[in-house]
C-alpha positions as CSV (number, residue, x, y, z in Angstrom):
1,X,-33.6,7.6,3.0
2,X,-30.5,10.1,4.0
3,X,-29.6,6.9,6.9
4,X,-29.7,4.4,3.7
5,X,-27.2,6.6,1.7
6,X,-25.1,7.5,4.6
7,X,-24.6,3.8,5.2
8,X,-24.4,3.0,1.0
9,X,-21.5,5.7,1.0
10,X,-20.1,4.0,4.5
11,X,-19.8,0.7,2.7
12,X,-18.0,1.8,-0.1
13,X,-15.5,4.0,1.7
14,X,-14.8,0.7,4.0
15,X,-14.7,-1.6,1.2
16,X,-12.1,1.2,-0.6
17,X,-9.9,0.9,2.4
18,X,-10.1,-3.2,2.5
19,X,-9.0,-3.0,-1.3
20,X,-6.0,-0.4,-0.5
21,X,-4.9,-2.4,2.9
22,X,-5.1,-5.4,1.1
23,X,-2.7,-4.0,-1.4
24,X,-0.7,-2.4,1.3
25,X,0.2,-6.0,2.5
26,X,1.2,-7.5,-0.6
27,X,3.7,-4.9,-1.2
28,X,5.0,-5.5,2.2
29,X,5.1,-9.1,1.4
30,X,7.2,-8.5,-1.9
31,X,9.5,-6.2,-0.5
32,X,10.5,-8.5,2.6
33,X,10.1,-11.4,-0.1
34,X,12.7,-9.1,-2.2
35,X,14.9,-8.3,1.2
36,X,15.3,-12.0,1.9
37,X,16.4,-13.2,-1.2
38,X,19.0,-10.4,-1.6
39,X,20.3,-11.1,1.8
40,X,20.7,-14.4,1.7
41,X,22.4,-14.1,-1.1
42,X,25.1,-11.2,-0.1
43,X,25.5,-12.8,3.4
44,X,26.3,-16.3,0.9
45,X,29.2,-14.2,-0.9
46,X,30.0,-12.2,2.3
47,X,30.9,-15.9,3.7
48,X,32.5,-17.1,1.0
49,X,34.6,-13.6,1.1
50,X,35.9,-13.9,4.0
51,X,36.6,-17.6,3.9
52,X,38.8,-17.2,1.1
53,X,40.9,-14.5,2.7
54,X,40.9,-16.3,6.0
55,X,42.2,-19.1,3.6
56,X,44.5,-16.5,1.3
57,X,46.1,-15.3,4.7
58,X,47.2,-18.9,6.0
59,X,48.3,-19.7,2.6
60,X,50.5,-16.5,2.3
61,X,51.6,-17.3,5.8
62,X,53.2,-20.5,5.2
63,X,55.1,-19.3,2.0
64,X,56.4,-16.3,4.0
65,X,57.6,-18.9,6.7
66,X,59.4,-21.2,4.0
67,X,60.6,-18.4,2.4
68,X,62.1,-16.6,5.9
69,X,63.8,-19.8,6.1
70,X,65.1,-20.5,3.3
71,X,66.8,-17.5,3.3
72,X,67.8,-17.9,6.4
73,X,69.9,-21.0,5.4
74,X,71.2,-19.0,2.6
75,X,72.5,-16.3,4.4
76,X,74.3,-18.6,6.5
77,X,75.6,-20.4,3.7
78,X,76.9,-17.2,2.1
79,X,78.7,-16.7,5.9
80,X,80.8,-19.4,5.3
81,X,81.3,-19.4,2.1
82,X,83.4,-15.6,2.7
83,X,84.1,-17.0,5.9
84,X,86.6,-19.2,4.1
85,X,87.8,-17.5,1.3
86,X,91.0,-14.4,1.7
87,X,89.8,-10.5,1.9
88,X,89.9,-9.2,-1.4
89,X,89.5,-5.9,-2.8
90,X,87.6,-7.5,-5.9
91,X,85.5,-9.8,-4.1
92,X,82.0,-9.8,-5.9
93,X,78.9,-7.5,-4.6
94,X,76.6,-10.1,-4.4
95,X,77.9,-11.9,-2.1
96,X,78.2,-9.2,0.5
97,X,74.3,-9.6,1.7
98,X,72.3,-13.0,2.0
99,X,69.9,-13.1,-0.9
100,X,66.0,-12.5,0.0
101,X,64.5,-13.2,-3.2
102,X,65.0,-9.5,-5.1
103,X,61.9,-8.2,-7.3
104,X,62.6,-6.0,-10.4
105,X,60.5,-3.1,-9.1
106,X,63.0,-3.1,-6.2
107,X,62.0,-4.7,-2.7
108,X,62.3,-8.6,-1.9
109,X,59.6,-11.2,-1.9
110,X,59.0,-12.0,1.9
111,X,57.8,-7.7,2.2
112,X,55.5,-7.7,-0.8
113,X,54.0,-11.4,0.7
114,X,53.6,-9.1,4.0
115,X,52.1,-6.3,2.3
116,X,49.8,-9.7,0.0
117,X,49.2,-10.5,3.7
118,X,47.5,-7.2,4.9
119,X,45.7,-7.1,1.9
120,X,43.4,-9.9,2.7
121,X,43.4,-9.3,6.5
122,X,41.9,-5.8,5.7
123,X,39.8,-7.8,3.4
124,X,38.3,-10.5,5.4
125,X,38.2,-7.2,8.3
126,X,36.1,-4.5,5.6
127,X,33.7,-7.7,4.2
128,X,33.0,-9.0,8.1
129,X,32.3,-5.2,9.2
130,X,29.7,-5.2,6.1
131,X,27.9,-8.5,6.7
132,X,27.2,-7.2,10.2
133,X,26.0,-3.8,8.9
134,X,23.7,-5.5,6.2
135,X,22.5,-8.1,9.2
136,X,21.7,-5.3,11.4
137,X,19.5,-3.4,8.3
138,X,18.1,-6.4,7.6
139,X,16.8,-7.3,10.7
140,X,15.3,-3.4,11.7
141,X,13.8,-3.5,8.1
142,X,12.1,-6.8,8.7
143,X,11.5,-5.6,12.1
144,X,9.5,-2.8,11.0
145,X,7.9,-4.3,7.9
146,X,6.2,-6.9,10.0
147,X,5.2,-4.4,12.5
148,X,3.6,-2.3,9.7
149,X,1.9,-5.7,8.4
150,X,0.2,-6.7,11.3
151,X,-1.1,-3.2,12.2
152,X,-2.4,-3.1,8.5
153,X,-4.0,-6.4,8.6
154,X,-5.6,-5.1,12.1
155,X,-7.1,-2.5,10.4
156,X,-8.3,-4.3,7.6
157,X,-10.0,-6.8,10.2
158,X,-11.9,-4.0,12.1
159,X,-12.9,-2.5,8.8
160,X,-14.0,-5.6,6.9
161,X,-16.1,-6.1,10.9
162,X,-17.7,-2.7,10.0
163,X,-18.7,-3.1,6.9
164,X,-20.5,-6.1,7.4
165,X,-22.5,-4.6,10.6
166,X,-23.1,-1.8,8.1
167,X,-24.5,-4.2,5.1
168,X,-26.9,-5.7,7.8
169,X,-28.1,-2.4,8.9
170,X,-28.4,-1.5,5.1
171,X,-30.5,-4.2,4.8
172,X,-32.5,-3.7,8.0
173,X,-33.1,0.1,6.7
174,X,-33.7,-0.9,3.2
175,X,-36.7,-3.1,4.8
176,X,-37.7,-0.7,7.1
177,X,-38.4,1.7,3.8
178,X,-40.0,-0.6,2.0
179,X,-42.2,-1.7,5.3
180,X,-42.8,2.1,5.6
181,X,-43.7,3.2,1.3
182,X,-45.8,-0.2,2.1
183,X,-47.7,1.9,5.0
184,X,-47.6,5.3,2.7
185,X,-49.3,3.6,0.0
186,X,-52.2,2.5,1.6
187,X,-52.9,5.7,3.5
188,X,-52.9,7.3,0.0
189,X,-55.1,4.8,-1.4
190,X,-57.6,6.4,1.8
191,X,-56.9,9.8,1.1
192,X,-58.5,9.1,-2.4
193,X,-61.3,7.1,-1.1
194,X,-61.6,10.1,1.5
195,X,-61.6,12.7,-1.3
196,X,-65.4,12.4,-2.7
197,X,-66.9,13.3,0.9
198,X,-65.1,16.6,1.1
199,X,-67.0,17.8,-2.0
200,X,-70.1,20.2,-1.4
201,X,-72.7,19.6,-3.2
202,X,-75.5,20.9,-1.8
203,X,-75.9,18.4,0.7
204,X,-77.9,19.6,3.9
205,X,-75.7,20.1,7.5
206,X,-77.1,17.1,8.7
207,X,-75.4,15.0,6.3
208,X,-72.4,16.9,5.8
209,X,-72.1,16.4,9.8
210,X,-72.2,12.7,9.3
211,X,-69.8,12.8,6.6
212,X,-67.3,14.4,8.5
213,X,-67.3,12.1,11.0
214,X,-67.1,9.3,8.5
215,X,-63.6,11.5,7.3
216,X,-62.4,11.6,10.7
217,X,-63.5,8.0,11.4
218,X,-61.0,6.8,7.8
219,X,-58.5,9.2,8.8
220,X,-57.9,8.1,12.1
221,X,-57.8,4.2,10.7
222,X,-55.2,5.6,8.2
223,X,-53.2,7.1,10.8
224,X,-53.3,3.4,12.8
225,X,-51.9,2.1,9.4
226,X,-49.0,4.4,9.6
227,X,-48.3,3.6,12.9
228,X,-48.4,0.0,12.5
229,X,-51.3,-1.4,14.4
230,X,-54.2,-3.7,13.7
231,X,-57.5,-2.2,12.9
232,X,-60.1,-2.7,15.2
């Protein structure tokens, strides 16, 4: 009886551990699910990031280089333009410096395209420094969530073993106590046939002798019952 409940108690234990491993996975499973999706989709914007400013930075490249020389050919058109006129105390201000393209907060267009410029080559720089950081988390969390899942899925297969070698012992000692009450029942059934004999009533010592041995002679079959054997 106490081996049948251990195992009853065994099975259920086991079978509360299947149920929480099993759960155990499919959170693992959503959360890599959940890792995948939102990486692909940074690493898509990361990509498209960094293209544009690798785009950005040519583009602002080949204004600056129009720009350089056009001003280039104005300053040497400015050079002989005073080249060929007479010194004069008047002469007008502008045209003591080539123009380079003046902005009203102050500075000239080719710096703030070099400062435009810096701008998206610390941009494409900062997003292509992130990508690799997200990859590299990515990767050790997928690492580590599929290491977790197979060592939980391990367990769950060892468990789910044992608790179906304990079922068929269940079984096994489940028959064995019904084989046994089987055997009780019968040897009870003796002890009341038994019973009448150990009576006195003023029987003589000769019989009650006999009787005894007749006891002894039932209790001994009974006790081949218990034990399994045939009657002979």
């Amino acid at each position: 009886r106490v081996q049948k409940d251990d195992l009853t108690s065994l099975i259920a234990q086991l079978t509360q551990d299947i149920e929480d491993l099993t759960s155990a996975v499919a959170e693992l499973d959503a959360a890599m699910q959940a890792a995948t999706e939102e990486r692909t989709s940074s690493k898509a914007a990361n990509t498209q990031t960094i293209a544009d400013a690798k785009a950005a930075q040519t583009a602002v490249e080949q204004a600056t280089a129009v720009l350089k020389d056009f001003y280039a050919k104005s300053a040497q058109a400015t050079a002989l333009a005073q080249s060929a006129q007479s010194p004069a105390e008047d002469a007008p201000e502008t045209f003591d410096k080539p123009y380079q393209g003046l902005l009203p907060e102050g500075g000239n267009v080719v710096s703030f395209l070099e400062v435009v410029l810096t701008d998206f080559a610390r941009l494409e720089s900062e997003t292509s420094t992130s990508e690799a950081t997200e990859t590299d988390s990515y990767d050790k969390f997928m690492f580590e969530s599929k290491k977790d899942r197979a060592l939980k899925e391990n367990e769950k297969g060892h468990k789910t073993a044992k608790r179906s070698d304990s079922e068929g012992a269940l079984a096994q000692t489940e028959e064995e106590l019904k084989l046994t009450q089987g055997q009780l029942d019968m040897a009870v059934a003796y002890y009341e046939k038994l019973k009448p004999t150990c009576v006195d009533s003023g029987i003589t010592y000769e019989e009650r002798v006999k009787r005894r041995e007749e006891e002894i002679q039932s209790l001994q079959e009974a006790l081949k019952i218990l034990a399994g054997t045939d009657l002979s």
